[in-house]
C-alpha positions in Angstrom: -7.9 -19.6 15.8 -9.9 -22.4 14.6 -9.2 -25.3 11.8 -12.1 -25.6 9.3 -10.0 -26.6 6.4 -11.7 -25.9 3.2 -14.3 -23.5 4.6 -11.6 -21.2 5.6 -11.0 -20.3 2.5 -14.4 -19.3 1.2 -15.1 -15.7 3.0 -12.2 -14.2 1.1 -13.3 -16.2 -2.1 -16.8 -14.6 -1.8 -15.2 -11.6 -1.4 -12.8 -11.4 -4.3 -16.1 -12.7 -6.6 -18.8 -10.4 -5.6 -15.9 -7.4 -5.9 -15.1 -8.2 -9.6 -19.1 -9.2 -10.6 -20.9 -6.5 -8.5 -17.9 -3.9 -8.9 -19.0 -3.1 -5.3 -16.0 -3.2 -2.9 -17.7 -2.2 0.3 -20.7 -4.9 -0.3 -17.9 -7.4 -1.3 -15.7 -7.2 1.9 -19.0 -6.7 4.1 -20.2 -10.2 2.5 -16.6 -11.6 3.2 -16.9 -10.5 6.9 -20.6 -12.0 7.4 -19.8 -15.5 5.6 -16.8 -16.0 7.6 -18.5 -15.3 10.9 -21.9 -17.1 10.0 -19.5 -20.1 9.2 -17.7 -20.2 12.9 -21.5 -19.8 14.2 -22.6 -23.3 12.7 -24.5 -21.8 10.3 -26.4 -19.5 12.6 -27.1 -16.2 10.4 -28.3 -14.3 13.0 -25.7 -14.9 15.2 -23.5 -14.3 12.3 -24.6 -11.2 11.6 -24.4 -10.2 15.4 -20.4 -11.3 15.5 -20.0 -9.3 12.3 -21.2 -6.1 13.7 -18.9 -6.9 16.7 -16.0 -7.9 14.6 -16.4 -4.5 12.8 -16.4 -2.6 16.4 -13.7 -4.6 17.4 -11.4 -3.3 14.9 -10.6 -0.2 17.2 -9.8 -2.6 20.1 -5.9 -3.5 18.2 -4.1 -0.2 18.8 -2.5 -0.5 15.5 -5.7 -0.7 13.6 -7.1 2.2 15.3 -3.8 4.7 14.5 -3.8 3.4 11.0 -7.9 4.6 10.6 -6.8 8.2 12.5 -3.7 8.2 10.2 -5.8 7.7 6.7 -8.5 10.1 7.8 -5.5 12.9 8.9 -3.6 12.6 5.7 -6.9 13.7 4.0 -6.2 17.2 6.3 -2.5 16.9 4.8 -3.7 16.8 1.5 -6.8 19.6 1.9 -4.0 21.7 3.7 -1.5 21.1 0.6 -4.6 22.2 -1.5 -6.3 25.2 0.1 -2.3 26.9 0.9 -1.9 27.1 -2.7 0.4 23.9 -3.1 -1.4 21.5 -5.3 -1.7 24.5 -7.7 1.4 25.6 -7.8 2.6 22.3 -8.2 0.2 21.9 -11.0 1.4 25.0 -12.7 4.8 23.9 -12.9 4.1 21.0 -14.5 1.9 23.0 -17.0 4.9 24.9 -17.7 7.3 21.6 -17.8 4.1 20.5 -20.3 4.0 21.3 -23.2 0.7 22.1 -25.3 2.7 21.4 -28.8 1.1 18.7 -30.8 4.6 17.1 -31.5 6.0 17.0 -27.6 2.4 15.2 -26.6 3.9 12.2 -26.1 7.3 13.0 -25.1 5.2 15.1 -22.1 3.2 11.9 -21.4 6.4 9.8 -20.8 7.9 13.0 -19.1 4.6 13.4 -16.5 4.5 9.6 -15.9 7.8 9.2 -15.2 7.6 11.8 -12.7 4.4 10.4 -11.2 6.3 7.4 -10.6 9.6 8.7 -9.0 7.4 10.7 -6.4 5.7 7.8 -5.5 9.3 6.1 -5.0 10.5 8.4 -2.9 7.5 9.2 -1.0 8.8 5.7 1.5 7.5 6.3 4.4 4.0 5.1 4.2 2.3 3.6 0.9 -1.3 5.4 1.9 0.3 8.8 1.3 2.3 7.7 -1.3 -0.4 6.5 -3.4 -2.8 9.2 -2.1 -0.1 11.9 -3.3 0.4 10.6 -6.8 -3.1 10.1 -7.3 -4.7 13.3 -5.9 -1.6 15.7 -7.7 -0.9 14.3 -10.7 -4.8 13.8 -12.1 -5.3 16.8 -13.3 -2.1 16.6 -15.2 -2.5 13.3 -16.4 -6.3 14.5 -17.2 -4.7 17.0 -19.5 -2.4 14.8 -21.2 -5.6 12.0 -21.8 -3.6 9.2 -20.0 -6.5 7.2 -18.5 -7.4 6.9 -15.0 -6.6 3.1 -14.8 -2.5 4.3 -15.7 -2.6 6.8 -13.0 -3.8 3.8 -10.1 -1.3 1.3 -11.7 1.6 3.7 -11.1 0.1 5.0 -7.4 0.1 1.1 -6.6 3.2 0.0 -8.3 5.4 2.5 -6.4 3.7 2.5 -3.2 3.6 -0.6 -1.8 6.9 -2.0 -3.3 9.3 1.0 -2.7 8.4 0.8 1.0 9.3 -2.6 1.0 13.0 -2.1 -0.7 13.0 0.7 2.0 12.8 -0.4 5.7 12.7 2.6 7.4 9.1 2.8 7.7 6.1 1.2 9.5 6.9 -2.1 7.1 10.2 -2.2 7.9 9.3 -2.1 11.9 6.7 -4.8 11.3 8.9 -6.7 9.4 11.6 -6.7 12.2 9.0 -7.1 14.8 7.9 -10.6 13.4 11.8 -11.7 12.9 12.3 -10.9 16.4 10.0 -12.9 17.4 10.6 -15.7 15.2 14.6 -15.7 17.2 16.4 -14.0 14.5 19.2 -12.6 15.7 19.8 -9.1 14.0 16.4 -9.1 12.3 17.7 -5.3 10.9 21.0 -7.3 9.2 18.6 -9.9 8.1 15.9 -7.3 6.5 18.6 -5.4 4.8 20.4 -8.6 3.5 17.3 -10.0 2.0 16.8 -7.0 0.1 19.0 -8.4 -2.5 16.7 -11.3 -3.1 13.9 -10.1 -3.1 13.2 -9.9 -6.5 9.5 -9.0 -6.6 9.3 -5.0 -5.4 12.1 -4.9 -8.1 10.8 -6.4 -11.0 7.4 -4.2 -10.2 9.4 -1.3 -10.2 11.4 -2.0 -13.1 9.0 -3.0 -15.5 6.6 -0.2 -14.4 9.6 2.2 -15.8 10.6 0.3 -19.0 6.1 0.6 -19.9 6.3 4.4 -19.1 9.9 4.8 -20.8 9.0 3.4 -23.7 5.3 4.5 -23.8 4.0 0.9 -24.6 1.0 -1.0 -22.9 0.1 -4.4 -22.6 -4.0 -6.4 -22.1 -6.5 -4.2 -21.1 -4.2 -1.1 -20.4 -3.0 -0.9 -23.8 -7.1 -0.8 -24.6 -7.6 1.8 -21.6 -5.2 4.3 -23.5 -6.1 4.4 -26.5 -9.8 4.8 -25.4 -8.4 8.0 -23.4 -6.3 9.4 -26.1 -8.4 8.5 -29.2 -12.2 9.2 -28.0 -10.6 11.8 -24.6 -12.5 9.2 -21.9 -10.9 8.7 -19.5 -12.2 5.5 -17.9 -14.7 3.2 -19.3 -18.5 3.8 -20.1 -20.4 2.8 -17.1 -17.5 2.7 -15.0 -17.9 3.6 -11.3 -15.0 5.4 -10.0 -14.2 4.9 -6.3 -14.3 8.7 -5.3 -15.8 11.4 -7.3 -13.2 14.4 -7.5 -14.0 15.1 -3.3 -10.3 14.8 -2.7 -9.5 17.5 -4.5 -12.3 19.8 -4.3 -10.6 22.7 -2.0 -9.4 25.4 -4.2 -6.5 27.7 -3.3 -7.8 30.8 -1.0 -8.2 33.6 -2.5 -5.3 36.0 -2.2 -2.5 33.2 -2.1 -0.2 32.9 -4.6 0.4 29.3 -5.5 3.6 28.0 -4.6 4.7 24.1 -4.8 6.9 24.3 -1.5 3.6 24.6 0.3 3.0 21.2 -1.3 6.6 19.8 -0.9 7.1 21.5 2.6 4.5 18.9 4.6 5.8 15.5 2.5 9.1 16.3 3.0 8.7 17.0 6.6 6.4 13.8 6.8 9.6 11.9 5.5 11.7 13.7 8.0 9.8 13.1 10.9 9.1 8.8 10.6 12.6 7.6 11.2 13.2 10.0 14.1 8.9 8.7 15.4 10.4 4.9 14.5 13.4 5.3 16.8 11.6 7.3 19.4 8.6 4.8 19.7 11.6 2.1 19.6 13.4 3.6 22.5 11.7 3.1 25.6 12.4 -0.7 25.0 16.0 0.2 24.8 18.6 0.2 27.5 20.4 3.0 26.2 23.6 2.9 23.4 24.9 -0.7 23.2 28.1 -2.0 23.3 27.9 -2.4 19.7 27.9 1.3 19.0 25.8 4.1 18.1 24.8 3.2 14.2 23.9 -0.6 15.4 22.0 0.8 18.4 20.2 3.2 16.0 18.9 0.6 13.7 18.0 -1.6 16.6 15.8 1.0 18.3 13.7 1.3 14.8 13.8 -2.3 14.5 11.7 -2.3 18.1 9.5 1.5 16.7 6.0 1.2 16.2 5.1 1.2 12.9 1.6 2.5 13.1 2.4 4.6 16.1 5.1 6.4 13.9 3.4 6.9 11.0 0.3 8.8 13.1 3.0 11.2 15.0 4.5 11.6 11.9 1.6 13.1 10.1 0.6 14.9 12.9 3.5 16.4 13.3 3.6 17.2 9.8 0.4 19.3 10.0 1.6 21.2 13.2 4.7 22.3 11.4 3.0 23.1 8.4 -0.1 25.0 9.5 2.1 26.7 11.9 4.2 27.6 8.6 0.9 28.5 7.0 0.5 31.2 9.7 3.7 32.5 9.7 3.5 33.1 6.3 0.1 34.5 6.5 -1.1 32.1 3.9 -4.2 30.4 6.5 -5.4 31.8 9.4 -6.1 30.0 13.1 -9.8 28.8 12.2 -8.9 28.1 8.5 -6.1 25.7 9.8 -9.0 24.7 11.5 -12.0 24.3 9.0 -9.3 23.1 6.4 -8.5 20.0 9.1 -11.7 18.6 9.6 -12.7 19.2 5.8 -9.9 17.2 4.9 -10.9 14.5 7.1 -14.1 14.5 6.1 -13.0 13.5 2.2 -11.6 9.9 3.5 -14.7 8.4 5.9 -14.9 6.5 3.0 -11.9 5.1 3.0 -11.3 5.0 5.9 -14.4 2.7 6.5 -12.9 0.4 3.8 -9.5 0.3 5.6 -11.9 -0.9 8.8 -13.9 -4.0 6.4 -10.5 -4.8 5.3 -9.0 -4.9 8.8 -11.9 -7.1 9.6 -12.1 -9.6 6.4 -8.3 -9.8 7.5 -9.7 -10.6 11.3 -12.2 -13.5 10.4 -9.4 -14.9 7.8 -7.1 -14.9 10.9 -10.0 -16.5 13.3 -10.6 -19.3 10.4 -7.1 -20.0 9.6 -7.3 -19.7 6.2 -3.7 -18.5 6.1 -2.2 -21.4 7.9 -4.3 -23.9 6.2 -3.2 -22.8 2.2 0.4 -22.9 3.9 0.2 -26.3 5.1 -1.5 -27.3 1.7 0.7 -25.9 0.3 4.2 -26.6 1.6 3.6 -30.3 2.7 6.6 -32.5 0.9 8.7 -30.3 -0.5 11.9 -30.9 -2.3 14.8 -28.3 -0.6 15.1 -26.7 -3.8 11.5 -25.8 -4.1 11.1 -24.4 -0.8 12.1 -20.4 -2.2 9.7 -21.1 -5.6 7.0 -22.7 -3.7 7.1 -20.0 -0.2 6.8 -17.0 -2.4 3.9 -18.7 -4.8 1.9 -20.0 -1.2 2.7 -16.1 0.2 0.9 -15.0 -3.4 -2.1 -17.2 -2.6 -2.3 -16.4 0.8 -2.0 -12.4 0.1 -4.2 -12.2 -2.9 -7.1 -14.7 -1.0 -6.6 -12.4 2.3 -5.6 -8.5 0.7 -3.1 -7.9 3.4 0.5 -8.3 3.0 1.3 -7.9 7.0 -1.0 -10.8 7.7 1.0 -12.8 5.3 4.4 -11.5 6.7 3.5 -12.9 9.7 2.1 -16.6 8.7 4.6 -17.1 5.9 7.8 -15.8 8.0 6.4 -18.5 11.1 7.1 -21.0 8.8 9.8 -20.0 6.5 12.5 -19.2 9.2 12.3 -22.9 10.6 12.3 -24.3 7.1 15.0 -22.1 6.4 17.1 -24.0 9.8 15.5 -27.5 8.9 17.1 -27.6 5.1 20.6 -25.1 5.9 18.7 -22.8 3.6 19.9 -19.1 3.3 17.5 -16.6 5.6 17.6 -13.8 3.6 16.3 -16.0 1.0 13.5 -17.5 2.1 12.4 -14.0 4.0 12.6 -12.8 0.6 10.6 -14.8 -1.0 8.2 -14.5 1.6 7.8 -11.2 1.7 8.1 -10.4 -2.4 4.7 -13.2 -2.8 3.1 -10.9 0.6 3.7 -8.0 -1.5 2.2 -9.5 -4.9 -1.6 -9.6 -2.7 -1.2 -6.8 -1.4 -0.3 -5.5 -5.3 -3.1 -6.8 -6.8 -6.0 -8.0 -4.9 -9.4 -6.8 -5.3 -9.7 -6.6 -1.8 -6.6 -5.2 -0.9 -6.2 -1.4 1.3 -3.8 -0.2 -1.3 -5.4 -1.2 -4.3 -8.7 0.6 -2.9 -6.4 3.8 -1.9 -4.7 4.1 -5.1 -7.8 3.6 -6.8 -9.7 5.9 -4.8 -6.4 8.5 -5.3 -6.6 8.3 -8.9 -10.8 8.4 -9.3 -10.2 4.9 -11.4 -13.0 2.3 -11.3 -11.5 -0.2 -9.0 -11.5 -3.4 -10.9 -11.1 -1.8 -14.3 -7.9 -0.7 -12.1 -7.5 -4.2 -10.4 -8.0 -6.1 -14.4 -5.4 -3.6 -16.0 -2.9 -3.9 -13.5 -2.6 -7.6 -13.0 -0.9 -8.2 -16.8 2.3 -6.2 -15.2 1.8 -7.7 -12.1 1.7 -11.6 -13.0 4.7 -10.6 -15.9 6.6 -9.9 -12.5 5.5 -12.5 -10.5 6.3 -14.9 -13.2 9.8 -13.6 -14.1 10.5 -13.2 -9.7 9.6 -17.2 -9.5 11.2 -17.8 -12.5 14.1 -17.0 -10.7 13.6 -18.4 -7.7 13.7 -21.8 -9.5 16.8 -21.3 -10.9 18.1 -20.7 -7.3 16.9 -23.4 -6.0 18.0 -25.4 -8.8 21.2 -24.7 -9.0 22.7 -23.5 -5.1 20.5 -25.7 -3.2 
C-alpha cells in the first residue's frame, strides 16, 4: 500500500461522477480502475492501462473474489431453475390471487405486495446477492401489475439485503466480520458481534423506516415523483431511462406440461438457508481442535466465527441446485439435459453482472493499493474529543464506504482503528464496532458504485442512478437519525 494523500481519493471520485453524469456504471468503475493505476505509474498512461488490465485479471488470484464471481453467476442457474420448474409462476399466481383486481383494494394490495417484498428479502439472510436478486426477479411482474415503479422495487431489494444480513451474523458477513475481530485480538469476537448488535443503529433505522414508507404508503424526494409517474401515466421508470438489465433474468418460461407450483420456488431458498450455517461451521472446522472445554453451543459459534464466508455461500448454492434438480427429477418436473441446459442458461443471464462484481472488486483493489481508506480515516479521526469518537467513526466509515462501494473493505480499515481507540479511551467495543460497521453498511447502501446497489438494480430492471437518487432521501433520513444518536451517547455516557 502506498501514501499519496489527496490523490488517493480521486479514482473513486471519478468513479462516483462519471456514474451519476454518463449513467454508465461499467465505463465509470473502468475509469476509476485506470485513473488509480495511471496515478501509482507517475503518470504513465500506457503503463496505466497495462496494470489495469492486470489488476482486472488479478481479481481471480484472491480465492474469495473468485467464489463470489462463481457464486453470482450460479445463483442466476438458481433462479432460471426456480423459473423453468414452474416456481416463479406459481409464486406469481398466488400473489395474483392474494391481489386483488378491485379498484377500491388497489392500494391496500400495493401496501400488501410491498410489504411482502420486503419481509422476503429479510428473511432471505444468508447472502444479500440472492436476496436482492430474489425480490427483484419475483416480485416485478407483480409490482408491474400494481404500477409501483421500478426505482420502489430496487429500494426495497437494497434496503433488506444488505442490512438484514448485517443484524444476522450467520452468513458470509458475519464470518468476515469475526475474521477481522480475531485478528484485531478480540477475544470472543462471536460475543462481541452479537453484543454490538444492539448498537448498531443503522441496519435498524433502514429497516424500520423502509416499513413505516410501505405501511403507510407515503414517499419522500424523487420517489414520491417516481410513483406517481408509475401510477398516474402506468411508466414505470423514467423517459430515457436506461435500466441495468432488460427482462433477461426472467425470460425462461415454465416448461410446458408443468403445473406451476411456488414450493419449486421456495424449495431451493429455503434449502439455500439451510445449508450456509452448516457450510460456515464446516469450512470453520478444520481450524478447530474439536468441542472445547466451553461446551458444544460456544464451540458451535466459534467454528462459524473461523467458516469461510465466500467458501460457504458457493457450497451453499451449489448444493442448493443439486438437491433441487435432483428434486426436479424425482418429480419428473426437468429432465437430466434440461437440468443441464437450464444451468448454463441461467448463468449466462449474470456475465453482466458478474463482470461488474469483478470492476468493483478491482476499483476496491487500487483504493486498497492507494490507501484511500486509511488516509480519509486519519483525516478524519486526528484530535478527537472521547465523546465523538462513536459520531465521528461511523460518519468516517460513511465516507470511506460511499467513496470506495464496499462495506467489507471498510470493515476491515475502520475496525483496525476503532478496536484500539476503543482500549486507548475505556470506550465500550460493541459500540464503536457498531458504529463502524452501521457507517460500512450506509456505502455499501447507497453508493453509485456499490455491488449491491448494481444487483438490486439490475434485479429490479431500474435505471441505476434513478435508483441510487431515489434511494438516498431514506438512506441519509437514517444516517442522520443513527448519528444523531450516536451523539447523544457520546454525550451523555462518555
Amino acid at each position: 500500500m502506498q501514501d499519496i494523500g489527496f490523490l488517493s481519493v480521486l479514482p473513486p471520485l471519478v468513479a462516483i461522477f462519471l456514474a451519476i453524469k454518463t449513467r454508465q456504471v461499467f465505463v465509470a468503475l473502468t475509469t476509476g480502475v485506470w485513473l488509480g493505476w495511471v496515478i501509482l505509474s507517475n503518470g504513465n498512461p500506457f503503463e496505466g492501462t497495462i496494470a489495469t488490465i492486470d489488476a482486472i485479471v488479478n481479481v481471480f488470484k484472491d480465492p474469495g473474489n473468485t467464489r463470489v464471481v462463481f457464486f453470482t453467476l450460479l445463483v442466476g442457474s438458481l433462479i432460471a431453475f426456480m423459473q423453468k420448474s414452474g416456481g416463479i409462476e406459481g409464486f406469481i399466481n398466488y400473489m395474483g390471487k392474494v391481489v386483488s383486481d378491485d379498484s377500491d383494494k388497489i392500494k391496500k394490495n400495493r401496501i400488501k405486495v410491498q410489504l411482502m417484498a420486503a419481509v422476503t428479502g429479510a428473511v432471505i439472510f444468508v447472502e444479500s446477492n440472492i436476496s436482492a436478486l430474489t425480490v427483484g426477479t419475483v416480485f416485478r411482474p407483480i409490482f408491474d401489475k400494481l404500477k409501483i415503479s421500478r426505482e420502489k422495487l430496487a429500494y426495497i431489494a437494497d434496503s433488506t439485503s444488505a442490512p438484514s444480513k448485517l443484524l444476522f451474523p450467520f452468513n458470509g458477513w458475519g464470518a468476515f466480520i469475526i475474521g477481522v475481530l480475531a485478528v484485531q485480538g478480540v477475544e470472543s469476537p462471536f460475543k462481541a458481534l452479537i453484543s454490538s448488535m444492539l448498537f448498531n443503529f443503522y441496519p435498524i433505522c433502514v429497516l424500520l423506516i423502509l416499513f413505516f414508507f410501505v405501511f403507510t404508503g407515503k414517499d419522500i424526494g424523487l420517489m414520491k415523483k417516481a410513483e406517481k409517474r408509475a401510477n398516474n401515466e402506468g411508466k414505470l421508470y423514467n423517459d430515457g431511462a436506461k435500466p441495468m438489465v432488460s427482462e433477461d433474468i426472467t425470460m425462461l418460461e415454465t416448461k410446458k406440461g408443468v403445473k406451476p407450483k411456488a414450493f419449486n420456488m421456495l424449495f431451493p431458498i429455503i434449502s439455500m438457508i439451510f445449508f450456509m450455517p452448516l457450510m460456515l461451521f464446516y469450512t470453520g472446522w478444520s481450524g478447530s481442535s474439536g468441542i472445547s472445554s466451553q461446551g458444544f453451543f460456544s464451540t458451535f459459534f466459534t467454528t462459524i466465527g473461523n467458516g469461510s464466508g465466500s467458501a460457504a455461500v458457493l457450497y451453499s448454492v451449489l448444493f442448493s441446485l443439486l438437491v433441487s434438480g435432483v428434486l426436479y427429477r424425482v418429480k419428473k418436473v426437468l429432465s437430466i439435459k434440461e437440468l443441464i441446459e437450464t444451468t448454463i442458461k441461467g448463468m449466462s443471464g449474470m456475465v453482466s453482472l458478474a463482470l461488474l462484481i469483478v470492476l468493483a472488486f478491482a476499483i476496491g483493489g487500487i483504493c486498497k493499493e492507494m490507501g484511500t481508506g486509511k488516509y480519509v480515516a486519519e483525516v478524519l479521526t486526528d484530535h478527537l474529543h472521547p465523546s465523538l469518537i462513536p459520531l465521528v467513526l461511523f460518519l468516517t466509515s460513511c465516507i470511506i464506504s460511499f467513496s470506495t462501494g464496499t462495506s467489507w473493505g471498510t470493515f476491515a480499515i475502520m475496525l483496525a482503528i476503532a478496536i484500539p481507540l476503543a482500549g486507548q479511551f475505556d470506550i465500550s467495543l460493541s459500540l464503536v464496532i457498531a458504529a463502524s460497521l452501521g457507517g460500512g453498511l450506509f456505502g455499501d447502501h447507497c453508493s453509485p458504485i456499490s455491488d449491491t446497489s448494481v444487483i438490486s438494480s439490475m434485479a429490479a430492471a431500474s435505471d441505476h442512478i434513478d435508483h441510487v437518487k431515489t434511494q438516498l432521501p431514506y438512506a441519509l433520513l437514517a444516517g442522520i437519525i443513527t448519528a444523531a444518536m450516536y451523539l447523544i451517547i457520546g454525550l451523555v455516557f462518555i
